[in-house]
C-alpha positions as CSV (number, residue, x, y, z in Angstrom):
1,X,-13.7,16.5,6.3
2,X,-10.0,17.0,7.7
3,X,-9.7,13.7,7.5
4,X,-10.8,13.0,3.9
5,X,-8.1,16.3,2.9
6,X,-5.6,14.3,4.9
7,X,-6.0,11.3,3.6
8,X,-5.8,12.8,0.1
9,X,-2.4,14.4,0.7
10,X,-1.4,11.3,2.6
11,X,-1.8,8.7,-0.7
12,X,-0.3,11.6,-2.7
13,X,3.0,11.3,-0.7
14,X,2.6,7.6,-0.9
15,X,2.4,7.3,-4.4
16,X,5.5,9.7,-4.5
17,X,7.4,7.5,-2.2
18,X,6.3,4.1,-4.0
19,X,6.3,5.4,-7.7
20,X,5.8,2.2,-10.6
21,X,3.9,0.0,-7.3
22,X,0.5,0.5,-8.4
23,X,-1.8,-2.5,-8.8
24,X,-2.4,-2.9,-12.8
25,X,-5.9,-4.3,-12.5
26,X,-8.0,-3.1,-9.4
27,X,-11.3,-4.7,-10.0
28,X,-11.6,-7.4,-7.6
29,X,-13.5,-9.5,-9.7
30,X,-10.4,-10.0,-12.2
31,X,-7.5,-9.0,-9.5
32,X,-4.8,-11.3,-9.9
33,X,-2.6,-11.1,-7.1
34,X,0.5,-13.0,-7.5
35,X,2.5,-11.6,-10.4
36,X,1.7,-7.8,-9.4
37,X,2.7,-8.4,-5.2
38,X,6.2,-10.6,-6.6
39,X,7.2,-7.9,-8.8
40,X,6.5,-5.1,-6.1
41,X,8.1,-6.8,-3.1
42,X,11.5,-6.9,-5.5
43,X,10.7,-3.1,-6.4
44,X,10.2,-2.1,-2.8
45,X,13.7,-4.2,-2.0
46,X,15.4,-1.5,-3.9
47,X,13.9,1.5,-2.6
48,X,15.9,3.7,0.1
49,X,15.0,2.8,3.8
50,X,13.6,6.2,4.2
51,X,11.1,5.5,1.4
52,X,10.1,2.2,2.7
53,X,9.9,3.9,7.0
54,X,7.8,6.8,5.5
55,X,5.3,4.6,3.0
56,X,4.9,2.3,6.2
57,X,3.8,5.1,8.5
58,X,1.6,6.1,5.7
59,X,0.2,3.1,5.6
60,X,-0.6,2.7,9.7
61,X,-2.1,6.5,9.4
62,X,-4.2,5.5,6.5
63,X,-5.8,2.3,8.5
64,X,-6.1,4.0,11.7
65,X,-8.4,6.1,10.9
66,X,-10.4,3.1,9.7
67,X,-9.5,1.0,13.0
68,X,-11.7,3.8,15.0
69,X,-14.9,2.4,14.6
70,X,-13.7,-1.1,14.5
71,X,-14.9,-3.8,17.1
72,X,-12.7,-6.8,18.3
73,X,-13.9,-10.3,17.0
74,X,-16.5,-11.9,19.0
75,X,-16.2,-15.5,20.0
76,X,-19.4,-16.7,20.5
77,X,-19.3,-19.7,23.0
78,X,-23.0,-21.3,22.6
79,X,-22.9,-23.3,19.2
80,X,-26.8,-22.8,19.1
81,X,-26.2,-19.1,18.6
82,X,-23.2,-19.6,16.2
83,X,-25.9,-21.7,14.0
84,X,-28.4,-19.2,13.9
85,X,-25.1,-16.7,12.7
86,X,-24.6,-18.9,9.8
87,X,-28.2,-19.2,9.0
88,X,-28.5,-15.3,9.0
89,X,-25.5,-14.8,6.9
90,X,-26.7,-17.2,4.2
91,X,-30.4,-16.0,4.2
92,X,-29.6,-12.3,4.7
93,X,-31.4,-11.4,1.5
94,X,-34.8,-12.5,3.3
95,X,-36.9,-11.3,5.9
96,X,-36.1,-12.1,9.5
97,X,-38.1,-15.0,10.7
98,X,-37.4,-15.1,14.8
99,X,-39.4,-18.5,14.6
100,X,-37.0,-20.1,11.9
101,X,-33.9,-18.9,14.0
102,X,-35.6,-20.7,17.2
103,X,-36.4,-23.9,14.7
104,X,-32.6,-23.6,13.7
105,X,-31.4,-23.4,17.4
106,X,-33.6,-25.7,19.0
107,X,-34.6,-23.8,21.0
108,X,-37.9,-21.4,22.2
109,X,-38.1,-18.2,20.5
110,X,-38.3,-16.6,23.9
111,X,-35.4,-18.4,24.9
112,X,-33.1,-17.8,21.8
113,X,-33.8,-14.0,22.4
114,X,-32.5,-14.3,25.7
115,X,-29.7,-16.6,25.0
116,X,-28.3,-14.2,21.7
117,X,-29.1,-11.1,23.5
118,X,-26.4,-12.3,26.3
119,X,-23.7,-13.4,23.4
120,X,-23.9,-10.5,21.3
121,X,-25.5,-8.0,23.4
122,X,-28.2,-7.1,20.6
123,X,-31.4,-8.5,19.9
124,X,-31.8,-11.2,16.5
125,X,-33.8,-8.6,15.0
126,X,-31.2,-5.5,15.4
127,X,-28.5,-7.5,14.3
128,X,-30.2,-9.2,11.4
129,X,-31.0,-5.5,10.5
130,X,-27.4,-4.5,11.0
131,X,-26.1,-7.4,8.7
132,X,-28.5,-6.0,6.2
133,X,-27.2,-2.1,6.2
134,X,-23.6,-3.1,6.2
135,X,-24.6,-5.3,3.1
136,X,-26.7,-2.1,1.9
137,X,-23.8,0.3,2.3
138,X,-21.4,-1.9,0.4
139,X,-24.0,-2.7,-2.5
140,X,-24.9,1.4,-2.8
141,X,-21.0,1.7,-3.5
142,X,-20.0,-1.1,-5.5
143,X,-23.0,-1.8,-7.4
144,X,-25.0,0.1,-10.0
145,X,-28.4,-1.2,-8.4
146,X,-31.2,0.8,-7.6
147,X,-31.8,1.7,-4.1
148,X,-35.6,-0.1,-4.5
149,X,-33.3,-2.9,-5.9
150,X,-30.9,-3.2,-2.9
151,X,-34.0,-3.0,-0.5
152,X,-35.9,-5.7,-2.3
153,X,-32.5,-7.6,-2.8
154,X,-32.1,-7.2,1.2
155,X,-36.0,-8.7,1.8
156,X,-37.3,-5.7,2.3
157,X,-41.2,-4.9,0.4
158,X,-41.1,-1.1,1.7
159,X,-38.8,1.0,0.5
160,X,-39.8,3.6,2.7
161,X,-39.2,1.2,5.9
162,X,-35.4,0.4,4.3
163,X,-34.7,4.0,4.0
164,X,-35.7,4.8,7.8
165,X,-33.6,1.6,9.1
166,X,-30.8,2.9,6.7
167,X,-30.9,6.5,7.9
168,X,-31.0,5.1,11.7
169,X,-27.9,3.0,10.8
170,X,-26.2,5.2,9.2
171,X,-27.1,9.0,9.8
172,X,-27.8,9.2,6.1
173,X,-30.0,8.1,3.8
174,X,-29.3,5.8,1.1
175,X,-29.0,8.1,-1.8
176,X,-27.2,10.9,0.4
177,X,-24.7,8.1,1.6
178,X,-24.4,6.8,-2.3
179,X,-24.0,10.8,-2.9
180,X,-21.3,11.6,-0.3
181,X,-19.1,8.7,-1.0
182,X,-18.6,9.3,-4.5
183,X,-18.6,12.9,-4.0
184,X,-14.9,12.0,-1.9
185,X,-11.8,12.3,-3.7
């Protein structure tokens, strides 16, 4: 909660410091980038030094607190287990099929476990389900779907089984996450 009041008080100061910079369309669907960043580097030129220091600062405060629970990227050496990645990324809204994965890796089910366990220190199955509630969390906040939508939209036929692997995931779940973000300022 500190954090959150901090953070509020935080973008207030930088939106003192950096007054007429705000983005003029912030829906990412329509966010066109180019005219609003050329007009606010020349606006941030002309601001004091002190102004641009402090807005900076800010700034590396602000993503710190996000950089916390961040992980470093993972190279993944075996290409086999960079294939069956890319297949789970582009199937994510169906339900995990280890014996797919082994048919996209070429290689034994038994042995794929062994082999992705080792390169990304999870099991197929854990991660697939991880993929799916970072996917989940995003939806519940940027979407107006259901949470029986999102689950079915994940490949999920039980919403009840969603709800637990959410609540494990997350510590919350799905509507009290969906609650407590937009309860934030």
């Amino acid at each position: 909660m500190y954090y959150v009041t901090e953070g509020h008080a935080q973008i207030s100061k930088l939106q003192d410091l950096c007054p007429k910079m705000g983005l003029a369309q912030t829906d990412p669907l329509v966010y066109d980038n180019s005219p609003t960043i050329v007009q606010n580097i020349l606006k941030n030129k002309q601001r004091e030094l002190y102004a641009r220091v402090e807005s900076r600062g800010i700034i590396y405060q602000l993503l710190a607190g996000f950089l916390q629970s961040a992980h470093p990227k993972q190279y993944i050496q075996d290409k086999r287990i960079r294939d069956v990645l890319a297949y789970i990324r582009s199937h994510l809204s169906e339900k995990p099929d280890i014996d797919k994965l082994a048919e996209v890796s070429c290689l034994s089910k038994d042995h794929l476990i062994r082999i992705f366990k080792k390169e990304m220190n999870t099991t197929p199955l854990v991660y697939i389900n991880r993929k799916k509630m970072e996917k989940a969390q995003l939806q519940l906040l940027t979407e107006t779907f259901s949470i029986k939508e999102i689950a079915y939209h994940l490949g999920f036929d039980n919403q009840a089984y969603f709800n637990r692997i959410f609540k494990k995931t997350t510590g919350l779940t799905p509507s009290a996450y969906k609650r407590h973000a937009h309860d934030q300022p």
